[in-house]
Jmol script that loads the backbone (N, CA, C; Angstrom):
load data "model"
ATOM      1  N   UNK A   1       4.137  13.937 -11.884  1.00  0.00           N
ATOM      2  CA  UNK A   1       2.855  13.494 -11.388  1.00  0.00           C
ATOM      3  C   UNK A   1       2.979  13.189  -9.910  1.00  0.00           C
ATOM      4  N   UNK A   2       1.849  13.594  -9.383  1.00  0.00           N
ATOM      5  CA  UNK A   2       2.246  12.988  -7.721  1.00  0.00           C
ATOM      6  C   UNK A   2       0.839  12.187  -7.577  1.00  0.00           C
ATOM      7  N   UNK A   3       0.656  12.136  -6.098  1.00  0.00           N
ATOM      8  CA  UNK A   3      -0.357  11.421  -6.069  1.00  0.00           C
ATOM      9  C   UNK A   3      -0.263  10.942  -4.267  1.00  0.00           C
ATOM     10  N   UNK A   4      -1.852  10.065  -3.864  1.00  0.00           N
ATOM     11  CA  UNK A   4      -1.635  10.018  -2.659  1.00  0.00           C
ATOM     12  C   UNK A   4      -2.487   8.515  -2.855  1.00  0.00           C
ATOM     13  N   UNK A   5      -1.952   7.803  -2.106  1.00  0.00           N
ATOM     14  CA  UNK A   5      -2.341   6.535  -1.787  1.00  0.00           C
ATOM     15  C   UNK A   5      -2.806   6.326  -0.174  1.00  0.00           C
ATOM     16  N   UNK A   6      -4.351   6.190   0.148  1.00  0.00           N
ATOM     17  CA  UNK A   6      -5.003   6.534   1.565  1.00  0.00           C
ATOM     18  C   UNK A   6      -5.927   5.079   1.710  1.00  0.00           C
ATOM     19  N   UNK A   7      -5.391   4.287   2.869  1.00  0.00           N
ATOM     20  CA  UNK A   7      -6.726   3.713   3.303  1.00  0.00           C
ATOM     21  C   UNK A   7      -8.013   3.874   3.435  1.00  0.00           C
ATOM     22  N   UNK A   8      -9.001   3.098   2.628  1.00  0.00           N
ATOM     23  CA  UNK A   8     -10.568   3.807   2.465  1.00  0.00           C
ATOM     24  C   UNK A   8     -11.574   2.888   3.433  1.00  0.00           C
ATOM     25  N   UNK A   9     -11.976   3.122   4.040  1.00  0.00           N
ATOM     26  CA  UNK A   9     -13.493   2.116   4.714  1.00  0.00           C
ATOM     27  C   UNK A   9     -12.109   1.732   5.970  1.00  0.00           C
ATOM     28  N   UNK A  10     -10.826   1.642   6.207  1.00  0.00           N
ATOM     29  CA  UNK A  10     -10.251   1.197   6.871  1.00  0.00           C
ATOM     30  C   UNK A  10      -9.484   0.207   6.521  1.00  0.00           C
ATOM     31  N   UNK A  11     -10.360  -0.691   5.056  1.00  0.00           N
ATOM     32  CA  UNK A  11      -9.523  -2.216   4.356  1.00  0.00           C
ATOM     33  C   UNK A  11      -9.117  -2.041   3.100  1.00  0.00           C
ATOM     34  N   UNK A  12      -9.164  -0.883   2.168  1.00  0.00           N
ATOM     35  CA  UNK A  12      -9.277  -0.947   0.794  1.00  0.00           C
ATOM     36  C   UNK A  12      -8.040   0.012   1.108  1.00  0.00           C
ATOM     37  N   UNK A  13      -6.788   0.105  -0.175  1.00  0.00           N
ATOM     38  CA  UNK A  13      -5.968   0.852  -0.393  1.00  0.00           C
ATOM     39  C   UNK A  13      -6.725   1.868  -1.650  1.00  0.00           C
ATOM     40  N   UNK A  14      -7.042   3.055  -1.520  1.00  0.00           N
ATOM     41  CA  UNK A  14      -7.204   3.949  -2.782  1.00  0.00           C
ATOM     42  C   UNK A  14      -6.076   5.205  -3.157  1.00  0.00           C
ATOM     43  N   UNK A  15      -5.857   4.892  -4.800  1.00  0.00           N
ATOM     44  CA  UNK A  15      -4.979   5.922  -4.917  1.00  0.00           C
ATOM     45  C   UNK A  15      -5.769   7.048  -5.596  1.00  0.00           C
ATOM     46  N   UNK A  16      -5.259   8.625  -5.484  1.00  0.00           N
ATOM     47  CA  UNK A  16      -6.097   9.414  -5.858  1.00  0.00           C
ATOM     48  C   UNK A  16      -4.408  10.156  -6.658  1.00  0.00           C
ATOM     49  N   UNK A  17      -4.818  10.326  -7.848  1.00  0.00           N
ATOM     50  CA  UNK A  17      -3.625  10.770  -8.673  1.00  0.00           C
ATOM     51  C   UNK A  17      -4.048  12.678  -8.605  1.00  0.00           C
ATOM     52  N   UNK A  18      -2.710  13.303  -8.481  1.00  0.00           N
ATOM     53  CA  UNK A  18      -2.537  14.473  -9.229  1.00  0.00           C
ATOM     54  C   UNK A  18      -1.648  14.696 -10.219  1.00  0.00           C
ATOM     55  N   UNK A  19      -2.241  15.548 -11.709  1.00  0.00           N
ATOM     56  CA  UNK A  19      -1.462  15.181 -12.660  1.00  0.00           C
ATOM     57  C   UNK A  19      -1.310  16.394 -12.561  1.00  0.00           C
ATOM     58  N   UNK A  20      -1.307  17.744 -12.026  1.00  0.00           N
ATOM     59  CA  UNK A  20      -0.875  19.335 -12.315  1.00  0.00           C
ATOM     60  C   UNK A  20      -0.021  19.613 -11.072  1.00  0.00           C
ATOM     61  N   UNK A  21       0.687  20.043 -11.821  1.00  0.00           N
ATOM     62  CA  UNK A  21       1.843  20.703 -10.565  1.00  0.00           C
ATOM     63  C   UNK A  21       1.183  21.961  -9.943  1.00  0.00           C
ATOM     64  N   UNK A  22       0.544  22.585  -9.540  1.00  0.00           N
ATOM     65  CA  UNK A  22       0.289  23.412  -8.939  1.00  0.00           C
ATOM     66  C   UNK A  22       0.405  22.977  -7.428  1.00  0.00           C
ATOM     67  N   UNK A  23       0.184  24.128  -6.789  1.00  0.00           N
ATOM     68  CA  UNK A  23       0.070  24.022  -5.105  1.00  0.00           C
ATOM     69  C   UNK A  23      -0.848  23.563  -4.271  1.00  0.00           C
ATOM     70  N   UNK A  24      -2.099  23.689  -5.302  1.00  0.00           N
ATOM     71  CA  UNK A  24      -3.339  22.780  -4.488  1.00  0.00           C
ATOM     72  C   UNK A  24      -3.533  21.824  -5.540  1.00  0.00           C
ATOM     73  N   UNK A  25      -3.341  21.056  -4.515  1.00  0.00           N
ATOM     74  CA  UNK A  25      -3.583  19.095  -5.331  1.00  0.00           C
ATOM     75  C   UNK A  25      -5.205  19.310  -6.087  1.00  0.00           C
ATOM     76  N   UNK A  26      -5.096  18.482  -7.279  1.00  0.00           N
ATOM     77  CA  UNK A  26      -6.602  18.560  -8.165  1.00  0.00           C
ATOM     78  C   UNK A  26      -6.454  17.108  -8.177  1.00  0.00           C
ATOM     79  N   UNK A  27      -6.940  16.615  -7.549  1.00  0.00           N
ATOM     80  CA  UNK A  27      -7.059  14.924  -7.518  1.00  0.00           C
ATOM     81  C   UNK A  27      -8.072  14.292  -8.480  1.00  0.00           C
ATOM     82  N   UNK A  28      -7.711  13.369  -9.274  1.00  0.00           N
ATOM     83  CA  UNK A  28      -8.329  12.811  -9.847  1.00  0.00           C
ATOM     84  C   UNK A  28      -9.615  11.753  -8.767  1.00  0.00           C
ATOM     85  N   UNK A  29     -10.267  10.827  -9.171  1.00  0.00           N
ATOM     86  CA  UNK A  29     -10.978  10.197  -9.079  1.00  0.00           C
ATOM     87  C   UNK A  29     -10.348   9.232  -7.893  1.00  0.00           C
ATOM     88  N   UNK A  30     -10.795   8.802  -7.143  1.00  0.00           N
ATOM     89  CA  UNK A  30     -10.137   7.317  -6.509  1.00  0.00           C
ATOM     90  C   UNK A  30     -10.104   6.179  -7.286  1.00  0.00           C
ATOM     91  N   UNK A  31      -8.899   5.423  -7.289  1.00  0.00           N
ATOM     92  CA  UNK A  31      -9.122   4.257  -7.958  1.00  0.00           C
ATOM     93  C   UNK A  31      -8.519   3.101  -7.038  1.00  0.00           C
ATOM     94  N   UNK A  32      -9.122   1.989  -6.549  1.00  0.00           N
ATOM     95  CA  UNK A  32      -8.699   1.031  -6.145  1.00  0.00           C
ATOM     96  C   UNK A  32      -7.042   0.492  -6.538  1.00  0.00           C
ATOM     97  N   UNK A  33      -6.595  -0.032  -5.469  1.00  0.00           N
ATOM     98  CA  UNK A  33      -5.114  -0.322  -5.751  1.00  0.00           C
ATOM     99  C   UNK A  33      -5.670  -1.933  -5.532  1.00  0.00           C
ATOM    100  N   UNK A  34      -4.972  -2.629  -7.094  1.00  0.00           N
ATOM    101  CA  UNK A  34      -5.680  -4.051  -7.166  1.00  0.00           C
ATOM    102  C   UNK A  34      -4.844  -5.222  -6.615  1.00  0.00           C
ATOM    103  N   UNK A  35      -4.842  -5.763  -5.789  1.00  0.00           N
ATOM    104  CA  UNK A  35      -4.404  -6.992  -5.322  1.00  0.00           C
ATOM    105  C   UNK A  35      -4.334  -8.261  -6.511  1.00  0.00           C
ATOM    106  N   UNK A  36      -3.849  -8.985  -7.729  1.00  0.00           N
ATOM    107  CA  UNK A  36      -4.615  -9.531  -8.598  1.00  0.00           C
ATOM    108  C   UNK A  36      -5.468  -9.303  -9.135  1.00  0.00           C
ATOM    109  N   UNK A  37      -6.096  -9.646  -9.007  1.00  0.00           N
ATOM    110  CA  UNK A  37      -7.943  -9.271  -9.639  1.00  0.00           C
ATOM    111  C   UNK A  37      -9.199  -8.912  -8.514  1.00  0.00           C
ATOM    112  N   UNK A  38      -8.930  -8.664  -7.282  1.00  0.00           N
ATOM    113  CA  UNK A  38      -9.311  -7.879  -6.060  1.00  0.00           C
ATOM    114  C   UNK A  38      -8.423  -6.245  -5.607  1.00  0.00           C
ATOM    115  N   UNK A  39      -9.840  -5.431  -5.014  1.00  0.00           N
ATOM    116  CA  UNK A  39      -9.065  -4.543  -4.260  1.00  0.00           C
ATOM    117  C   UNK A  39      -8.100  -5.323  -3.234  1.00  0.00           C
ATOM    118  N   UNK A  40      -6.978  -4.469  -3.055  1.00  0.00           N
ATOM    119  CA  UNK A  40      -5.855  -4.688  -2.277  1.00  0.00           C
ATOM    120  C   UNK A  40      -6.689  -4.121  -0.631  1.00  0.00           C
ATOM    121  N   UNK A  41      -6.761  -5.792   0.037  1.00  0.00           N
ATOM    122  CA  UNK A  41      -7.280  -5.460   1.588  1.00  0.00           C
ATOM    123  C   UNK A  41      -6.358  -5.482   2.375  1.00  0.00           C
ATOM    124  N   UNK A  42      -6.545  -4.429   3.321  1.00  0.00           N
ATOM    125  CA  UNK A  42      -5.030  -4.730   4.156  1.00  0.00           C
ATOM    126  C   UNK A  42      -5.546  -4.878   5.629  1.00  0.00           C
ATOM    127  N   UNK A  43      -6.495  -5.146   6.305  1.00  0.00           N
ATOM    128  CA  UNK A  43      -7.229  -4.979   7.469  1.00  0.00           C
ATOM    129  C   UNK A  43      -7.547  -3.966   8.133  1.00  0.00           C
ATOM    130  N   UNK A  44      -8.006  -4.389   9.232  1.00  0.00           N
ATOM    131  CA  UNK A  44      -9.135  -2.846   9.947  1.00  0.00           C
ATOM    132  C   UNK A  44      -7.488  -1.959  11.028  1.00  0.00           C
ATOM    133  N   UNK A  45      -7.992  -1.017  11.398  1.00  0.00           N
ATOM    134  CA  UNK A  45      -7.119   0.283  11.389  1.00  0.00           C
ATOM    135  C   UNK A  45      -5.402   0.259  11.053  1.00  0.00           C
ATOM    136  N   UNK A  46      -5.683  -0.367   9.358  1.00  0.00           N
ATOM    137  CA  UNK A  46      -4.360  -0.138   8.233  1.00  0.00           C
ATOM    138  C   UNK A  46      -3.210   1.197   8.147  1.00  0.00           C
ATOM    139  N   UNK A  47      -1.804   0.672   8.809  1.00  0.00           N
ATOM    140  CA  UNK A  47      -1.340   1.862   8.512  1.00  0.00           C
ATOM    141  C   UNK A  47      -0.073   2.020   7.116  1.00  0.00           C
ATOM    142  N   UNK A  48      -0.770   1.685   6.440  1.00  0.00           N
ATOM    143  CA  UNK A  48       0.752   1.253   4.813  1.00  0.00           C
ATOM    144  C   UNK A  48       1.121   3.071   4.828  1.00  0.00           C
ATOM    145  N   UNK A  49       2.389   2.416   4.156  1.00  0.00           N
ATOM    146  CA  UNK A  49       3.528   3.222   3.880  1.00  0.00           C
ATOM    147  C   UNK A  49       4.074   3.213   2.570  1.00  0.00           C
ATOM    148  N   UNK A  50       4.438   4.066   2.120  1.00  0.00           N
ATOM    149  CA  UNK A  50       4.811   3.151   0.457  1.00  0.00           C
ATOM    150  C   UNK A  50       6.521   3.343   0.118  1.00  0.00           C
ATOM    151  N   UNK A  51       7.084   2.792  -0.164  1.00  0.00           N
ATOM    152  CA  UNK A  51       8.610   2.984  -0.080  1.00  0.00           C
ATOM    153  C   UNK A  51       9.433   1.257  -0.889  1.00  0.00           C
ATOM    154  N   UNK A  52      10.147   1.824  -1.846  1.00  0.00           N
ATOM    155  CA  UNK A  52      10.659   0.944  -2.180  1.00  0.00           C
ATOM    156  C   UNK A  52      11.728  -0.061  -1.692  1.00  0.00           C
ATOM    157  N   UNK A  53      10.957  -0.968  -0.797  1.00  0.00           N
ATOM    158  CA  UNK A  53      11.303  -2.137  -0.225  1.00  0.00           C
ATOM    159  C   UNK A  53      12.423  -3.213  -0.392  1.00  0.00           C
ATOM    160  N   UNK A  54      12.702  -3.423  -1.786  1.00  0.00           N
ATOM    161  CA  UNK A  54      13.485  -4.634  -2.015  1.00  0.00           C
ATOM    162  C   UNK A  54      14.749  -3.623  -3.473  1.00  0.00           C
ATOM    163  N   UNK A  55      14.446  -2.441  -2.882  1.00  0.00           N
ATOM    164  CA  UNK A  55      15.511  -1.192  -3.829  1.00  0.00           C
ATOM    165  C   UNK A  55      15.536  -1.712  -5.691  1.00  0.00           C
ATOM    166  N   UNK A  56      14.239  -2.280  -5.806  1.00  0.00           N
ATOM    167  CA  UNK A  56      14.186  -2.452  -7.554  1.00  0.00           C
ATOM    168  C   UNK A  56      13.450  -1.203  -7.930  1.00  0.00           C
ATOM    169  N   UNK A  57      13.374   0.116  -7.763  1.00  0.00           N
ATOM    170  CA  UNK A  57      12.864   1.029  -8.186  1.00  0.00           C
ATOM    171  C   UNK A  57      11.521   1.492  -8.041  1.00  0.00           C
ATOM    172  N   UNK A  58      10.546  -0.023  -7.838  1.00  0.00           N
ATOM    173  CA  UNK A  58       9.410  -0.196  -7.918  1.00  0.00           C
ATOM    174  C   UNK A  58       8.546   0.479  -6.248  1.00  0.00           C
ATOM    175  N   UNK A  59       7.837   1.259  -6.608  1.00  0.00           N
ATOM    176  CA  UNK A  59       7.232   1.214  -5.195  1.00  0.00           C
ATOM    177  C   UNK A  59       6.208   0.670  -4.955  1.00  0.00           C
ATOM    178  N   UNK A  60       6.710   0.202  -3.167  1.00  0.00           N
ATOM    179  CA  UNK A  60       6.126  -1.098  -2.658  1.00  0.00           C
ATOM    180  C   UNK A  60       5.206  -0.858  -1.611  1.00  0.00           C
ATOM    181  N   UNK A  61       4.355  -1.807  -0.973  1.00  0.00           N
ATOM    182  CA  UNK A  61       3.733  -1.276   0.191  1.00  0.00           C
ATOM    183  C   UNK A  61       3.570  -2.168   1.008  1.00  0.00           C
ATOM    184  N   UNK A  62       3.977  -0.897   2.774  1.00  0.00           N
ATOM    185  CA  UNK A  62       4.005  -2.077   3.874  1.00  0.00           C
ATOM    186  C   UNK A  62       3.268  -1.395   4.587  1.00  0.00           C
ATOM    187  N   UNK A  63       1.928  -2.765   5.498  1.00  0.00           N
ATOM    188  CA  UNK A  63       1.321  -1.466   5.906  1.00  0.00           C
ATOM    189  C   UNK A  63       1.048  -2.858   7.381  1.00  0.00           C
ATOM    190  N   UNK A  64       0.871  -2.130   8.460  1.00  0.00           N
ATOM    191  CA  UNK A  64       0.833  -2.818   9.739  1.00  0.00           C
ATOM    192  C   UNK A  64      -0.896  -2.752   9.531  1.00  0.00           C
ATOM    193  N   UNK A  65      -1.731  -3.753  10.375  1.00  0.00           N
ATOM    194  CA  UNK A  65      -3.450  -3.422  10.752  1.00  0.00           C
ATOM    195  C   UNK A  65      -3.017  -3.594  12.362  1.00  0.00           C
ATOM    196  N   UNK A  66      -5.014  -3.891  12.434  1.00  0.00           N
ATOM    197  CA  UNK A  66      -5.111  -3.539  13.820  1.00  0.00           C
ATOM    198  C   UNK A  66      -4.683  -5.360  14.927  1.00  0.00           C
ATOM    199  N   UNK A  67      -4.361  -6.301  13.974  1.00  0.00           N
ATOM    200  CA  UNK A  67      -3.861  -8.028  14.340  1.00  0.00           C
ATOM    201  C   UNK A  67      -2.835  -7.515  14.975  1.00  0.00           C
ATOM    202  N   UNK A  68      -1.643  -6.250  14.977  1.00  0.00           N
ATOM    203  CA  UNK A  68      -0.431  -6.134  14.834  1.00  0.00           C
ATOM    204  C   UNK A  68       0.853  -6.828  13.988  1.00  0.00           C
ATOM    205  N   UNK A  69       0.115  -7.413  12.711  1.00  0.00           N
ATOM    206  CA  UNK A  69       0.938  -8.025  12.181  1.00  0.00           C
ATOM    207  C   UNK A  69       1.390  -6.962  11.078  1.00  0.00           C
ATOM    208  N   UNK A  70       2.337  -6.804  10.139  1.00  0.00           N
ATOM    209  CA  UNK A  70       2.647  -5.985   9.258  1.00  0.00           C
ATOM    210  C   UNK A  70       3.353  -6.798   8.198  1.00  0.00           C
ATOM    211  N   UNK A  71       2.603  -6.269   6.607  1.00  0.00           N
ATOM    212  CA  UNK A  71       2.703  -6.819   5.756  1.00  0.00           C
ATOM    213  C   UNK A  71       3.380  -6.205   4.463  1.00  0.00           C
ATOM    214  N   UNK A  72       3.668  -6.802   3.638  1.00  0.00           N
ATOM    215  CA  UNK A  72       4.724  -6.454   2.606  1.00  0.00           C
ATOM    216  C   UNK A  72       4.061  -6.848   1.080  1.00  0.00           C
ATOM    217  N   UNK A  73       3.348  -5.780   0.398  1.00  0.00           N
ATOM    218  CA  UNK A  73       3.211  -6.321  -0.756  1.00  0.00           C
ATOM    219  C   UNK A  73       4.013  -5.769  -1.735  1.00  0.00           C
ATOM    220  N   UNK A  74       4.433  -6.339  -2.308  1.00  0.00           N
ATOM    221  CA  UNK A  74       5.921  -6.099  -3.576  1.00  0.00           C
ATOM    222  C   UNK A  74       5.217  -5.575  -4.928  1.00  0.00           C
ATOM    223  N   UNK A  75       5.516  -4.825  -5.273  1.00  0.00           N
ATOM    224  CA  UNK A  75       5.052  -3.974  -7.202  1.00  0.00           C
ATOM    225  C   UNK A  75       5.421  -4.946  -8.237  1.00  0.00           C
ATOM    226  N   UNK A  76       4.903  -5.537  -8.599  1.00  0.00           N
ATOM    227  CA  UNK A  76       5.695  -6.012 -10.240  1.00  0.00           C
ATOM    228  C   UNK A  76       5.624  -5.824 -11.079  1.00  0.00           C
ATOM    229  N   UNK A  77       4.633  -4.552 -11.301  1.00  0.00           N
ATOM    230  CA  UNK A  77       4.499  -3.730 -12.492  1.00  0.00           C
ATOM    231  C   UNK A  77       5.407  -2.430 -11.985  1.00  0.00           C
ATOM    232  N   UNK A  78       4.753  -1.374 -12.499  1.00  0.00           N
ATOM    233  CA  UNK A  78       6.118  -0.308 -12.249  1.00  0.00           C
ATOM    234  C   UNK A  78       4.788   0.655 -11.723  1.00  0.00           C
ATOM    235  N   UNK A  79       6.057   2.235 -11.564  1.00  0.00           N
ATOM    236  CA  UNK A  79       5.379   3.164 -10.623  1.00  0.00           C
ATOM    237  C   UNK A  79       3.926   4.109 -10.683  1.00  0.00           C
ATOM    238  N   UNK A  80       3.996   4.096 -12.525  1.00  0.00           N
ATOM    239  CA  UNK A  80       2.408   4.363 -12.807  1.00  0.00           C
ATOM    240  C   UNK A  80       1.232   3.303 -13.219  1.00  0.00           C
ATOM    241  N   UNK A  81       1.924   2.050 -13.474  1.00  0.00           N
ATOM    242  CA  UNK A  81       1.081   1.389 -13.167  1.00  0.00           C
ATOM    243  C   UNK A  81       0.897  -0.032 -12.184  1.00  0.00           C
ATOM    244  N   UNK A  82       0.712   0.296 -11.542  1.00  0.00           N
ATOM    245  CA  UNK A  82       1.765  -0.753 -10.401  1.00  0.00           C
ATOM    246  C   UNK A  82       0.545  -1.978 -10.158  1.00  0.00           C
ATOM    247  N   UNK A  83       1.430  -3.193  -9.906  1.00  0.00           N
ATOM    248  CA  UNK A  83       0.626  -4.356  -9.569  1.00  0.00           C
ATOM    249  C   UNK A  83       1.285  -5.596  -8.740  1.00  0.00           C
ATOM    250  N   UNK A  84       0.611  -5.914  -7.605  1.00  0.00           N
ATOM    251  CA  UNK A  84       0.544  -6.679  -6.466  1.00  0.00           C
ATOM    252  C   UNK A  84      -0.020  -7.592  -7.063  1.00  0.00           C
ATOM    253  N   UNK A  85       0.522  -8.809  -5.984  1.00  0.00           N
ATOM    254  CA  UNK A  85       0.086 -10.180  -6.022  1.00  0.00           C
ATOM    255  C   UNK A  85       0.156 -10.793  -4.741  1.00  0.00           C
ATOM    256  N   UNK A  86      -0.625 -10.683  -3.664  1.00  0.00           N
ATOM    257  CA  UNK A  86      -0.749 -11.025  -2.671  1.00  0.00           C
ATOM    258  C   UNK A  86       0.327 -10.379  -1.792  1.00  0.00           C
ATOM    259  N   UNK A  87       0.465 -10.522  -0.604  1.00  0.00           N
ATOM    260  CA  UNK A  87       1.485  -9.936   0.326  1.00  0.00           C
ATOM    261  C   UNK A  87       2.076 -11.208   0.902  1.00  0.00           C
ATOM    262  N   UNK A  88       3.242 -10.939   1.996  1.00  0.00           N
ATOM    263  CA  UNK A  88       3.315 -11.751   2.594  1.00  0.00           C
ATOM    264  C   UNK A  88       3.913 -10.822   4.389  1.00  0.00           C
ATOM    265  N   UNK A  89       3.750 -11.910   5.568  1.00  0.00           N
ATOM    266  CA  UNK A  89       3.629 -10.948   6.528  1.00  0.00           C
ATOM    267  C   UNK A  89       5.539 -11.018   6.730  1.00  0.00           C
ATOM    268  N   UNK A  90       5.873  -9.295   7.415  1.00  0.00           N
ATOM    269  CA  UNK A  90       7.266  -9.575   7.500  1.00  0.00           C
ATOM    270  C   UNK A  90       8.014 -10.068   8.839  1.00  0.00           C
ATOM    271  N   UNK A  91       8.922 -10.736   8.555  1.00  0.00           N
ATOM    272  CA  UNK A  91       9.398 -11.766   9.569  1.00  0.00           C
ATOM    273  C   UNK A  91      10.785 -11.577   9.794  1.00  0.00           C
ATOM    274  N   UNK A  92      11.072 -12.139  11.223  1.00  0.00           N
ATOM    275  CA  UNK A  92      12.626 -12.017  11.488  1.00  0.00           C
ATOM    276  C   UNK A  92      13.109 -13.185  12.209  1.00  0.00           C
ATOM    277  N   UNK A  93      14.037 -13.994  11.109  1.00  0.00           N
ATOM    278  CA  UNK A  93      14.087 -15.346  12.039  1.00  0.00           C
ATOM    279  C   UNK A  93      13.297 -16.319  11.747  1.00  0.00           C
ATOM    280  N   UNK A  94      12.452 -16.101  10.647  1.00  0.00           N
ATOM    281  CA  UNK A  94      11.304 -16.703  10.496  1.00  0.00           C
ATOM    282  C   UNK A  94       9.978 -16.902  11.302  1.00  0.00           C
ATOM    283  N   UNK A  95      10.069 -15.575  12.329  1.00  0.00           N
ATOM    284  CA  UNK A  95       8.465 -15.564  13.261  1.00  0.00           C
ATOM    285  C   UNK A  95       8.365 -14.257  12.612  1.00  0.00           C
ATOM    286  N   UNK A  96       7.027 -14.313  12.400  1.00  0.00           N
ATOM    287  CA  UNK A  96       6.199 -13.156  12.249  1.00  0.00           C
ATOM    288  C   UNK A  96       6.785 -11.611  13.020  1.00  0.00           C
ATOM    289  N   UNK A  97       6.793 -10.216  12.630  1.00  0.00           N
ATOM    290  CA  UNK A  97       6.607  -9.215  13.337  1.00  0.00           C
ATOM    291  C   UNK A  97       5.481  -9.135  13.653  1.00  0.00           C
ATOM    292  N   UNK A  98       5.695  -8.767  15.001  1.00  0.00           N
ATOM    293  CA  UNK A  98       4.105  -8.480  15.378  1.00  0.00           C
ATOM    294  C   UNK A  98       4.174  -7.268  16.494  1.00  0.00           C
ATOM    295  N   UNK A  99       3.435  -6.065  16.291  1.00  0.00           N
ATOM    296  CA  UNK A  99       3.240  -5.105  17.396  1.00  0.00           C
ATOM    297  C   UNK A  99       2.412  -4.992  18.258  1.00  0.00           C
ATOM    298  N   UNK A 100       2.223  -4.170  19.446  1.00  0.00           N
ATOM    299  CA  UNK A 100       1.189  -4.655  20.424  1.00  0.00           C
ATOM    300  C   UNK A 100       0.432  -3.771  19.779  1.00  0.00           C
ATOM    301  N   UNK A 101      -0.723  -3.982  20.010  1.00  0.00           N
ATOM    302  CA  UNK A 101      -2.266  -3.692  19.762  1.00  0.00           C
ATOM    303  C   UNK A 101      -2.482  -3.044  20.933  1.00  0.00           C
ATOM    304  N   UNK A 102      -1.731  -3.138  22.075  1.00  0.00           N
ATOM    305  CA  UNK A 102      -2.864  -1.993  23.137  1.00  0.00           C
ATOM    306  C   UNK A 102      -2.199  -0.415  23.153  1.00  0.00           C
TER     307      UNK A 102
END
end "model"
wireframe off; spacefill off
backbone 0.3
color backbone group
């Protein structure tokens, strides 16, 4: 199964699944990637990445906005059905990363 996970409106994470191996993707439906019991917001011009972060198998997502801060939300469900519980921003030293915005 593959699949693509795309920032929507700029704040919403949507994943759009393909379940056929062929060469042109047949995407299913969009479905919100849920934060708890909210779409997962990540702020205005969101750039997440998805890559397993803390090497438990699970894939995770880190995605910088337009604050320049960049954030880390962790899977605790697994890879087809995956579930977040808030993020937290990532830090070194205990200050925030933060990139420039201009």
């Amino acid at each position: 199964m593959k699949g693509l996970a795309v920032p929507f409106a700029v704040l919403f994470m949507v994943c759009f699944v393909d379940f056929l191996d062929g060469e042109v993707p047949d995407l299913e439906a969009g479905v919100y990637i849920q934060n708890g019991s909210s779409p997962l917001e990540l702020g205005g011009y969101s750039s997440p990445t998805v890559a397993d972060w803390n090497n438990d198998g699970r894939k995770d997502i880190v995605a910088g906005n337009i604050s320049g801060n960049i954030w880390l939300y962790l899977n605790k469900g697994t890879n087809l059905n995956p579930s977040f519980n808030g993020g937290v921003r990532i830090e070194s030293n205990g200050v925030p990363i933060v990139t420039s915005t201009s």
